[in-house]
N, C-alpha and C positions, 0 to 999 in steps of 0.2 A: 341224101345219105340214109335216111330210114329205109327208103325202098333197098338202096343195097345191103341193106344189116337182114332185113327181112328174108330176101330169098337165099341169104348165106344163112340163113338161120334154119332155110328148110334144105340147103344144099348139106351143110356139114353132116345132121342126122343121118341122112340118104348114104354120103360117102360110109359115114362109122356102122352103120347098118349093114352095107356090102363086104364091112371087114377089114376096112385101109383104117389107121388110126389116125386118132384125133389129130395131134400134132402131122400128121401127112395130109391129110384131108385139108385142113385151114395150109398149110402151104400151097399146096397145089389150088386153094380158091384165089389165093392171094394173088399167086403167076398170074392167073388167068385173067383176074381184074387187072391187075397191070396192064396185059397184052390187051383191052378195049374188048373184052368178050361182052358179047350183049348180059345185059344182067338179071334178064329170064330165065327162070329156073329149069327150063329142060336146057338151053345152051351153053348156061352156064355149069352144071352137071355135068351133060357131056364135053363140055374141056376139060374140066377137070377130071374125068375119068380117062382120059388120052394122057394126059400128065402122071397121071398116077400107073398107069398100062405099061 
């Protein structure tokens, strides 16, 4: 569980930085761990940016 708090911790900045808000960003991280996205910070980035798109 720490690893996954970890790279959502660097994913969410990344999404609120590109300008999706907070509350969209931690949704669309959320789907994505559901859906078994690896939980590496570039693929899990980009699902969530295809989510958010």
């Amino acid at each position: 569980m720490q690893a996954e708090d970890k790279t959502c911790s660097k994913v969410l900045p990344a999404l609120t930085n590109l300008g999706f808000r907070s509350k969209q960003a931690k949704q669309a991280i959320a789907r994505v761990r559901n859906e078994g996205v690896d939980l590496d910070v570039e693929p899990l980035l980009r699902a969530a940016l295809a989510v958010l798109a």
